[in-house]
C-alpha positions as CSV (number, residue, x, y, z in Angstrom):
1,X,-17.9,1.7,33.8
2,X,-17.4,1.9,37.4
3,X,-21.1,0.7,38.1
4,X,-20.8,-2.7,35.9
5,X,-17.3,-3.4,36.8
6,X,-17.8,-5.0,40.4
7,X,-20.2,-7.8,38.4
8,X,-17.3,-8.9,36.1
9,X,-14.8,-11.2,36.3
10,X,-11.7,-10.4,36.3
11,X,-10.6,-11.1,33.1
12,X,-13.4,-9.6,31.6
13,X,-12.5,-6.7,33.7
14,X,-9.0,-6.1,32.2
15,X,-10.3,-6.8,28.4
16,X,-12.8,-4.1,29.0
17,X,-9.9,-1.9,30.4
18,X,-8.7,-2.3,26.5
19,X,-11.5,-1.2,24.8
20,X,-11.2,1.9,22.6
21,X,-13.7,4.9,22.9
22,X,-16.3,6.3,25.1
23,X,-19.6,5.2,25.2
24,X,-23.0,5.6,26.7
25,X,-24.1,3.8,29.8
26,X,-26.5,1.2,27.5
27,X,-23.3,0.7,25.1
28,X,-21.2,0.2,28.0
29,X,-23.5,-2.5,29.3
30,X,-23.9,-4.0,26.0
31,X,-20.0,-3.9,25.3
32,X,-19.5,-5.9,28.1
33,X,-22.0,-8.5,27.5
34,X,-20.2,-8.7,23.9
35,X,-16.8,-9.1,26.1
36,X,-18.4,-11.7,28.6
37,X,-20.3,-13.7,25.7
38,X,-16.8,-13.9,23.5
39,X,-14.8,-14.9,26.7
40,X,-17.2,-18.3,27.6
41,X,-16.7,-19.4,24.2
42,X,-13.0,-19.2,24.2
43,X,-12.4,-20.8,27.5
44,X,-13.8,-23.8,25.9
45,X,-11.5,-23.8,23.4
46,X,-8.5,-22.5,25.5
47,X,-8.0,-19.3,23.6
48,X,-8.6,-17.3,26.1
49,X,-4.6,-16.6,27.4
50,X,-4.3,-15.7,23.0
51,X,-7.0,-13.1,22.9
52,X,-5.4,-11.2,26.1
53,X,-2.0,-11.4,24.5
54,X,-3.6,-10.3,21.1
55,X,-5.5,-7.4,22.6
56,X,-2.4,-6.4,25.4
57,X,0.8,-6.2,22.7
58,X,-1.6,-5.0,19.6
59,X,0.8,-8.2,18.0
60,X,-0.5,-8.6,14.6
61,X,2.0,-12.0,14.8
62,X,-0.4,-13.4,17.7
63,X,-2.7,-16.4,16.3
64,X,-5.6,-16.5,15.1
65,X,-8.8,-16.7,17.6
66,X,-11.5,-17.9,16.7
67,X,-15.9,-18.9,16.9
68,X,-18.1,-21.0,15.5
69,X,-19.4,-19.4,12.5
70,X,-23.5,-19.4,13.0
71,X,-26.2,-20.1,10.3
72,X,-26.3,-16.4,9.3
73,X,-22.9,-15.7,9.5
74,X,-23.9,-13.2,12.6
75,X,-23.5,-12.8,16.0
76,X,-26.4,-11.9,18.2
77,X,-25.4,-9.9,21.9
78,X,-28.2,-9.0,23.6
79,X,-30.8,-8.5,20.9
80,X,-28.1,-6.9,18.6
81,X,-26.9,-9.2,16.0
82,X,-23.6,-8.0,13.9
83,X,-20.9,-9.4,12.1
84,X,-18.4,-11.1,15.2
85,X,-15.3,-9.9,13.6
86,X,-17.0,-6.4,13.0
87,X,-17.9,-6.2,16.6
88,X,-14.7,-6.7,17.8
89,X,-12.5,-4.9,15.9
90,X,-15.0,-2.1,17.0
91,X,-14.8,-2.8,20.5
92,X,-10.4,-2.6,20.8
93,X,-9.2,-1.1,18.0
94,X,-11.5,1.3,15.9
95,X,-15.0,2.4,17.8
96,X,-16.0,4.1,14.6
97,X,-16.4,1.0,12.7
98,X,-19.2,0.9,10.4
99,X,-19.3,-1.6,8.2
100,X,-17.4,-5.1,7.0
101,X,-16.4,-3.0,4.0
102,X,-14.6,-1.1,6.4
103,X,-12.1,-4.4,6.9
104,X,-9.8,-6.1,5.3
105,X,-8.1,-9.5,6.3
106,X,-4.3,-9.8,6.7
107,X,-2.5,-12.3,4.9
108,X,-1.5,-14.6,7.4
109,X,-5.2,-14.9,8.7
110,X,-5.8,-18.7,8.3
111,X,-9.4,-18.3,9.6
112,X,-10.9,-14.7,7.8
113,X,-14.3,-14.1,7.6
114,X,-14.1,-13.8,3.9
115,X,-12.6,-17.7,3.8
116,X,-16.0,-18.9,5.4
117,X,-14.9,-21.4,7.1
118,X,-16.7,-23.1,9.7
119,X,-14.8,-21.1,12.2
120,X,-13.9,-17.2,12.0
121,X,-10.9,-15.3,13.3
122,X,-12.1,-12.3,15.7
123,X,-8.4,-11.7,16.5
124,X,-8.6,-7.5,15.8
125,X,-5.1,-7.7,14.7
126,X,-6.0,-9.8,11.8
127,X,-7.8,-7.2,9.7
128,X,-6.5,-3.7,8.9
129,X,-8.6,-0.6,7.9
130,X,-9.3,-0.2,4.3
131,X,-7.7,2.9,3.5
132,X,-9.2,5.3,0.6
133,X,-6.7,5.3,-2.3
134,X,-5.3,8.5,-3.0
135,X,-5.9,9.2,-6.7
136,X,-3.5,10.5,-9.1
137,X,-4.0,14.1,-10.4
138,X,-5.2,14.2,-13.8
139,X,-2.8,15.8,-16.3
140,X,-5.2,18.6,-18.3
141,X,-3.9,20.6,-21.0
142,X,-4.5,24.6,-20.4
143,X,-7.1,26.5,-22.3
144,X,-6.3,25.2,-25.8
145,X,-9.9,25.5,-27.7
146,X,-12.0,27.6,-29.3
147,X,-14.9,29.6,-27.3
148,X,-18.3,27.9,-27.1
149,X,-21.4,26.6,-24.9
150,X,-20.9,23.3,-23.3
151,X,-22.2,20.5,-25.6
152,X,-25.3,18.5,-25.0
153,X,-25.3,15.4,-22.3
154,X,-26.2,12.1,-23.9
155,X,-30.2,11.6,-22.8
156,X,-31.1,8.4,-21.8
157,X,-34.1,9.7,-20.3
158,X,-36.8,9.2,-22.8
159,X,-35.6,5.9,-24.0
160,X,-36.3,2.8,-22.5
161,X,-33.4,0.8,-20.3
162,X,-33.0,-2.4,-20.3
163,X,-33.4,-4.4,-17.3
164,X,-31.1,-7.0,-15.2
165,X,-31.7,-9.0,-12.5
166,X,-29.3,-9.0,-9.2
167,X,-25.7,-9.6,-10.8
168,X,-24.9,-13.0,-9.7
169,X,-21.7,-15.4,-11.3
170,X,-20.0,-12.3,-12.2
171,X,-16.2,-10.9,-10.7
172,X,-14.6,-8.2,-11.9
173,X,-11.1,-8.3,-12.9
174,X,-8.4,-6.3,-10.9
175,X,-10.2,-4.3,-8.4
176,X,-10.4,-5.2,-4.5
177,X,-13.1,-7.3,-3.7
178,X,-14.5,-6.5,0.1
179,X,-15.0,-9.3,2.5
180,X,-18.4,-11.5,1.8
181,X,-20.9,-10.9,4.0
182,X,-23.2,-13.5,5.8
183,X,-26.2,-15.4,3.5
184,X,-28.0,-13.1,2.4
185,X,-25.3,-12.8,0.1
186,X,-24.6,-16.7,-0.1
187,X,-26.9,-19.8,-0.2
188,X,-26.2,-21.4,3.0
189,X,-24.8,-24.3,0.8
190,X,-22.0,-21.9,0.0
191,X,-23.1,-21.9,-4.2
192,X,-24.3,-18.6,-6.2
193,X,-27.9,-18.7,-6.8
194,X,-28.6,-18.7,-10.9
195,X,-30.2,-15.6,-11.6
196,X,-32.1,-14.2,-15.5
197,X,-30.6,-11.7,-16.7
198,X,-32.4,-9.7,-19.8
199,X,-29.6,-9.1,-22.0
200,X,-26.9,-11.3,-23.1
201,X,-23.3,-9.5,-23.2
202,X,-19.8,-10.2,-22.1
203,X,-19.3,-9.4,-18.0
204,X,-16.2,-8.4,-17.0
205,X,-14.2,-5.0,-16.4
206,X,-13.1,-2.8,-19.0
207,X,-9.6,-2.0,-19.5
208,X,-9.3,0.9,-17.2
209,X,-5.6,2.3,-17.3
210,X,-5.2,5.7,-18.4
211,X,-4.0,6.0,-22.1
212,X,-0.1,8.0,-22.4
213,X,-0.6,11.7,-23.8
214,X,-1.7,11.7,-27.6
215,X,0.6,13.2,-29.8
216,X,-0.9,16.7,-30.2
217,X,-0.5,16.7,-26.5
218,X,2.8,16.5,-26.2
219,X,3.9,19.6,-26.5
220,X,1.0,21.6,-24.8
221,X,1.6,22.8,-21.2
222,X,-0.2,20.8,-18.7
223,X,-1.3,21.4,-15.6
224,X,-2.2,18.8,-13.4
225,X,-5.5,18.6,-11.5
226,X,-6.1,17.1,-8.3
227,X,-9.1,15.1,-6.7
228,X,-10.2,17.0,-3.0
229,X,-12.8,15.3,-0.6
230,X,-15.5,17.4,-0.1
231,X,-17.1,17.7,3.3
232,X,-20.6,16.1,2.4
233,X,-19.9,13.4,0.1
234,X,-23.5,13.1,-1.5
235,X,-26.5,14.9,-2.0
236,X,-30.1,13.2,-2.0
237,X,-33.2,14.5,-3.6
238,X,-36.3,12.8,-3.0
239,X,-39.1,12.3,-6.1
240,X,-43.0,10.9,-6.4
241,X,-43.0,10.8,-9.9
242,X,-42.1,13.7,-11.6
243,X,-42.2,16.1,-8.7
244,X,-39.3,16.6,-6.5
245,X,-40.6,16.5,-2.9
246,X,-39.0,17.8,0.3
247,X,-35.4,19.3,0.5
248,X,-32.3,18.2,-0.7
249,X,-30.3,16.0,2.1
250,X,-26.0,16.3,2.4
251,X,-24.7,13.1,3.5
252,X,-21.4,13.6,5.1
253,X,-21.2,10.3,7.4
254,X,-19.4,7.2,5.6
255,X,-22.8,5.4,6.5
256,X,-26.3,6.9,6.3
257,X,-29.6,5.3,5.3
258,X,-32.4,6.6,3.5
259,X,-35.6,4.8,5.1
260,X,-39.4,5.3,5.1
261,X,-40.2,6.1,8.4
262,X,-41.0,9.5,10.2
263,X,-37.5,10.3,13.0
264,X,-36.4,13.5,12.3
265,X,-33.3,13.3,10.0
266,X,-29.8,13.4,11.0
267,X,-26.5,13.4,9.7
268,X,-26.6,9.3,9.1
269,X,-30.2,8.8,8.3
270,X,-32.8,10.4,5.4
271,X,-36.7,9.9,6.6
272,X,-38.9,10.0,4.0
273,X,-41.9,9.0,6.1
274,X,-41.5,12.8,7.2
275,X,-42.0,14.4,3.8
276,X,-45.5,15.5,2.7
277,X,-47.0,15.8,-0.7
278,X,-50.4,17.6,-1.5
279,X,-50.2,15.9,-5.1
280,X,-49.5,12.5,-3.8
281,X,-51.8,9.3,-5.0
282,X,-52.6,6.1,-4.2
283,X,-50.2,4.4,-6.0
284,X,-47.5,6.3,-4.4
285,X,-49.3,5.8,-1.2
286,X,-48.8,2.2,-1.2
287,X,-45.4,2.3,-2.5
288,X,-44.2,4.2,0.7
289,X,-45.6,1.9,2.7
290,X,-43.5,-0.7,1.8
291,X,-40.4,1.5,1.9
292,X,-39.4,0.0,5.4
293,X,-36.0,0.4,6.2
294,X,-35.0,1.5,3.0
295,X,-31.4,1.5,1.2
296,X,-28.0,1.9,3.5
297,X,-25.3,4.1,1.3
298,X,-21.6,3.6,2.3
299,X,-18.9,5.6,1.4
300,X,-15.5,3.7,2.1
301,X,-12.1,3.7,0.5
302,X,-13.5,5.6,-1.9
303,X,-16.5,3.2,-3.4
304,X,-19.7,3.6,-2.7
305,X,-22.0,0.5,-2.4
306,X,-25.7,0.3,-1.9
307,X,-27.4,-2.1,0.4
308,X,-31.6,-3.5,0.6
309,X,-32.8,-3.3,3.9
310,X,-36.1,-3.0,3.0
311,X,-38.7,-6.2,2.6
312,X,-38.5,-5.1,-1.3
313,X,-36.3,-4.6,-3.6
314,X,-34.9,-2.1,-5.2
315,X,-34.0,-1.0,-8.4
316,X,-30.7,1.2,-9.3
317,X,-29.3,3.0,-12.6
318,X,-25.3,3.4,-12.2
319,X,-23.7,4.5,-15.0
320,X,-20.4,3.6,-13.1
321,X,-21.4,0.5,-12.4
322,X,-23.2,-0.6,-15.8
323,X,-19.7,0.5,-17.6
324,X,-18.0,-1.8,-15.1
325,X,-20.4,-5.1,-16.5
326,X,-19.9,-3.7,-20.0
327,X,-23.4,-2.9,-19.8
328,X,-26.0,-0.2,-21.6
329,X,-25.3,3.1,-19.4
330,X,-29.0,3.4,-18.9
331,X,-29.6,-0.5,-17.7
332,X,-31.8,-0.3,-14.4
333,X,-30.1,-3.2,-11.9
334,X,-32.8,-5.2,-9.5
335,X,-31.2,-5.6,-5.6
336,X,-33.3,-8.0,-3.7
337,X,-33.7,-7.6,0.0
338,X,-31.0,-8.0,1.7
339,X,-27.9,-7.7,-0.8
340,X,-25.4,-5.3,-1.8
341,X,-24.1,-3.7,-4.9
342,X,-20.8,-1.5,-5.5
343,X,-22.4,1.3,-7.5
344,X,-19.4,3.7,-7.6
345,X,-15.5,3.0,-7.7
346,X,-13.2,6.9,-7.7
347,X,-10.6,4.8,-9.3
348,X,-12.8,3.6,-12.3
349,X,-14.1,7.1,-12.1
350,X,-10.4,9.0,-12.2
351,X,-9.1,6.1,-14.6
352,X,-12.0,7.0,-17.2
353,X,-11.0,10.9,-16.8
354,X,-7.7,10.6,-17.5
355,X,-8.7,8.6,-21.0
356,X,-11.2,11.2,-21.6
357,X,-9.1,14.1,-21.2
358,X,-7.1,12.8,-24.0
359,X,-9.7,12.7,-26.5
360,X,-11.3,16.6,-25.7
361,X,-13.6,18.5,-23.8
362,X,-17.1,16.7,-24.9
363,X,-15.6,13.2,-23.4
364,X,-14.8,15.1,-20.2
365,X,-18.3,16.7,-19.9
366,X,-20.5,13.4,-21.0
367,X,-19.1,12.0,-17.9
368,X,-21.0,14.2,-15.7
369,X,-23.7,11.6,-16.5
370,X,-21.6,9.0,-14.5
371,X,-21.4,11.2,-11.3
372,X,-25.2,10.8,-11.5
373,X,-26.9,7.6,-9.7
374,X,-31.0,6.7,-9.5
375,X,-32.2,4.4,-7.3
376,X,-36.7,3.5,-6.7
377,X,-38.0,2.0,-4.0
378,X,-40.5,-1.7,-4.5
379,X,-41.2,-0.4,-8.0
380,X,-38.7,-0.4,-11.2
381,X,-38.7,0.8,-14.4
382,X,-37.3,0.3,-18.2
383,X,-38.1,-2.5,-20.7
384,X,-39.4,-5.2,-18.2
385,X,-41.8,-2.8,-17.1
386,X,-42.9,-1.5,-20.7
387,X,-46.0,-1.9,-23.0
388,X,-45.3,-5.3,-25.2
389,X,-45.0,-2.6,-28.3
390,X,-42.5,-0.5,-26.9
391,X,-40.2,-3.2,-25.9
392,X,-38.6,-3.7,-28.9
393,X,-36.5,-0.4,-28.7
394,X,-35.5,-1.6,-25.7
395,X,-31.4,-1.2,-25.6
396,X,-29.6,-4.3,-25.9
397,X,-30.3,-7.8,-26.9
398,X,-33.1,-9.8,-24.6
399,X,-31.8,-12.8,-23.1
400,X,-29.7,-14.8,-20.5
401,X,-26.0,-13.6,-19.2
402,X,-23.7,-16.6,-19.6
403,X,-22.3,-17.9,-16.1
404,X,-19.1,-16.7,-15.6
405,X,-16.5,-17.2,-12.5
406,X,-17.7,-18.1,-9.2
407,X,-18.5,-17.5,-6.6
408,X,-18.9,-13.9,-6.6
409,X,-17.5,-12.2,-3.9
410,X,-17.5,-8.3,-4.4
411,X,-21.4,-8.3,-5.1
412,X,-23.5,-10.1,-3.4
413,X,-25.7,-12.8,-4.1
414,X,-29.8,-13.5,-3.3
415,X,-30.3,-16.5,-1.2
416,X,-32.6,-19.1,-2.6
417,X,-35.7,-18.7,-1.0
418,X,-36.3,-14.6,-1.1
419,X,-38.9,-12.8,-2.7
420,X,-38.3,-12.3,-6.4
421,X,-36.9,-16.0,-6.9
422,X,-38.2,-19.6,-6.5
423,X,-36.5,-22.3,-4.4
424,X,-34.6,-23.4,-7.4
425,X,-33.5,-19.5,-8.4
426,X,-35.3,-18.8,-11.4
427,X,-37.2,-15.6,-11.5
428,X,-40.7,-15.5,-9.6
429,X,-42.4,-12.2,-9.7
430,X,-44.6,-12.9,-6.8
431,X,-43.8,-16.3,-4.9
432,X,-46.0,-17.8,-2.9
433,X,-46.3,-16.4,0.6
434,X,-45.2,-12.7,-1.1
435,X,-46.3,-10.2,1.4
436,X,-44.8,-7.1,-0.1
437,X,-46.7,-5.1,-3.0
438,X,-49.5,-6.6,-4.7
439,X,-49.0,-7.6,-8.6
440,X,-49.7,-3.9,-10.8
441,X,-53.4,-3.3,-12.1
442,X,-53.7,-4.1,-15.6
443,X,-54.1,-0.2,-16.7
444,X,-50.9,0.6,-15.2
445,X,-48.4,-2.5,-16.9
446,X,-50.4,-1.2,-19.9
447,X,-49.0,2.5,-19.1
448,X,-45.3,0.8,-18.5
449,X,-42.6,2.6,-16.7
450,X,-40.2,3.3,-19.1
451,X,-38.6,5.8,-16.6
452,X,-38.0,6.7,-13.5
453,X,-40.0,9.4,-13.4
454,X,-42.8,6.7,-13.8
455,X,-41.7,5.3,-10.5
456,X,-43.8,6.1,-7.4
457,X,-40.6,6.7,-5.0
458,X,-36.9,7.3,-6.2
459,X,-34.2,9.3,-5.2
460,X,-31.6,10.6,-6.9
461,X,-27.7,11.0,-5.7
462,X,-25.2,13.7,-6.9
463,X,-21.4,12.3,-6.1
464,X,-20.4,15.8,-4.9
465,X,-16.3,14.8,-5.2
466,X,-16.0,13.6,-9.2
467,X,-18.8,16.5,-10.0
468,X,-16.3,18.8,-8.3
469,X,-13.4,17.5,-9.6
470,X,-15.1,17.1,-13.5
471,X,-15.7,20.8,-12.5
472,X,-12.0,22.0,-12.2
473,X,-11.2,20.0,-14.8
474,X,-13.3,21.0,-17.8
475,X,-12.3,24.5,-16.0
476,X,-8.7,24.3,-16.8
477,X,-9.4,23.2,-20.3
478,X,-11.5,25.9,-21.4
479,X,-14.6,25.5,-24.0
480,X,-15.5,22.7,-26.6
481,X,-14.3,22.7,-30.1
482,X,-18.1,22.3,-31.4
483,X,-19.3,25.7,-32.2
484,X,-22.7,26.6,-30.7
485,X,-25.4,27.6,-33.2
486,X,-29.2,28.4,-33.5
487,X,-29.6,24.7,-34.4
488,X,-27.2,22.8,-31.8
């Protein structure tokens, strides 16, 4: 810092002297060009004398300090754009800040980035870290049934899932919603886009609380088994088609991406550009061309969300999520470029486990399905994407989700405008200007892909903690009560 500091004002000087963690000489120059850039905005205002008292006695109780919010809700230092509230709670309070998700407003914030108003708070000591809920241990009678093989999954696999559109109009009831982030999200006119859904059923989130003990549980000893973090929170396997390609990669950071480009992997990022296949085709070809910068996976307060930064969209099958919307297990969720989508929630997860427990060892084990998530890249798959005659066993009816409260807040929403919708919202496979993946040849929407093993590019991610603790728990209950036989 000593080689930057003799070019800085003084006050810029001391507010650097604040800042929290070590960096490398670019970050050091680029931190105080973030320093300098906030400081000339708020001697304008006169806010400057509140930002050193805010950032010198850590005084939640200190006002609020705020910007002009810009068009895309970003602020851009030195060719890096980021969220301005993000940036700076980075900068003095937590340097290994990774996302908005990471944030939380406090109550007294008048000018939060979530409010989006036309001016947002960077005051540090107006958000607090979300903090990952600890989850109650799950009460499991011991050993109680008969010897047997574990039953059979339900397979969703060989039957065509039905298909939605990004989730717009929709807020689930009782869980955190994260902070908004900029358009991208929103239409700049601050309304959710209307978006076609392909099934018509009642949004919302299912009653989630754990049900008491049933009777005949009562008077069984129970032992109670706790939820552990593991050390790598996911693992990511890679497929073209129906062949798994390349090795399986361990995310352990809160924040990793999985993009198409060729950098050797690290801990946060998952090239696929690297990965060869001597059976590849032209189809899959293409698709990884258009892979760009791929999906961003964040792991915080124990949800997980998923985020488009590629130029196309892609195409996800939660179970966690899809029982959240009351929706088919197997439905396959569109995520247009540049929006986000909670795919995962432990709570839901540990909430479901406890009910499940309750009603035997088969419940328990069907949720290892849930633990499971599939997610292709430019190219989806289920009824949309079916031959005309095999779209009647689609599941679910075929039609339009009715509105419901807005504006949405925990998922975001696709700007008017972006590829996949026309200027007034509606659905438009290929607007005009598209410069992403040309329309499918006729033989292949004739084929249909009903799967995802139909898909050129998909991964698929294991949630190591609930597998682990659905391990332990199915463990201390012992075997099914459905007897394995030569036909079973």
């Amino acid at each position: 810092m000593s080689s930057i500091l003799p070019f800085t004002p003084p006050i810029v000087k001391r507010l650097l002297g604040w800042k929290k963690g070590e960096q490398n000489g670019q970050e050091e120059k680029w931190c105080e060009k973030a320093v300098k850039s906030l400081v000339k905005k708020l001697k304008k205002t006169g806010q400057l004398d509140e930002l050193e008292k805010a950032i010198t006695t850590q005084n939640i109780n200190t006002k609020c300090i705020t910007i002009p919010r810009s068009l895309d809700g970003r602020l851009q230092v030195s060719h890096r754009k980021g969220l301005p509230h993000v940036i700076y709670c980075r900068l003095w309070r937590w340097p290994d800040l990774h996302s908005h998700h990471e944030l939380r407003a406090m109550e007294l914030c008048e000018y939060a980035f979530n409010m989006k108003k036309d001016e947002v708070c960077v005051n540090p000591y107006h958000y607090q870290r979300v903090e990952t809920p600890v989850l109650p241990p799950v009460l499991v009678p011991r050993h109680t049934e008969i010897p047997a093989e574990f039953p059979p999954l339900d397979d969703y696999s060989h039957s065509i899932p039905e298909n939605t559109n990004f989730p717009a109009g929709i807020e689930p009831q009782g869980n955190y919603i994260p902070e908004t982030p900029p358009p991208g999200y929103l239409s700049e006119d601050g309304e959710t886009s209307d978006h076609q859904m392909n099934h018509s059923m009642d949004a919302g989130s299912p009653n989630l609380s754990p049900n008491p003990m049933s009777p005949a549980h009562n008077n069984l000893d129970l032992q109670p088994v706790t939820y552990c973090e593991p050390a790598f929170w996911c693992s990511i396997s890679y497929y073209e088609l129906n062949q798994r390609v390349g090795e399986t990669f361990h995310a352990s950071q809160p924040s990793m991406t999985v993009d198409g480009f060729t950098d050797p992997s690290n801990s946060e990022r998952f090239c696929l550009g690297l990965l060869s296949n001597v059976n590849r085709n032209a189809a899959v070809e293409l698709t990884r061309r258009h892979i760009g910068r791929g999906v961003r996976l964040y792991y915080i307060g124990g949800e997980v969300f998923a985020e488009c930064l590629s130029d196309s969209a892609i195409f996800v099958q939660s179970p966690n999520c899809n029982q959240r919307y009351g929706w088919h297990p197997a439905t396959v969720c569109k995520i247009p470029p540049g929006c986000n989508l909670k795919i995962f929630n432990n709570q839901e997860f540990a909430a479901l486990l406890a009910q499940s427990v309750n009603q035997g060892f088969e419940a328990v084990y069907q949720l290892t399905r849930m633990c499971t998530i599939r997610m292709s890249f430019v190219k989806g798959w289920g009824a949309e994407y079916s031959p005309p005659e095999a779209r009647g066993h689609a599941f679910g009816k075929v039609g339009t989700l009715s509105e419901g409260p807005r504006p949405c807040r925990e998922i975001a929403n696709v700007p008017r405008g972006l590829p996949g919708k026309d200027s007034s919202g509606s659905p438009e496979p290929f607007p005009a200007g598209w410069t992403g993946p040309l329309p499918r040849p006729r033989e292949e929407r004739d084929a249909g892909r009903q799967t995802v093993t139909s898909t050129p590019c998909w991964i698929e991610l294991h949630l190591n903690g609930p597998l682990q603790w659905l391990d332990k728990v199915l463990t201390q209950m012992g075997s099914p009560s459905i007897r394995c036989s030569s036909v079973s």
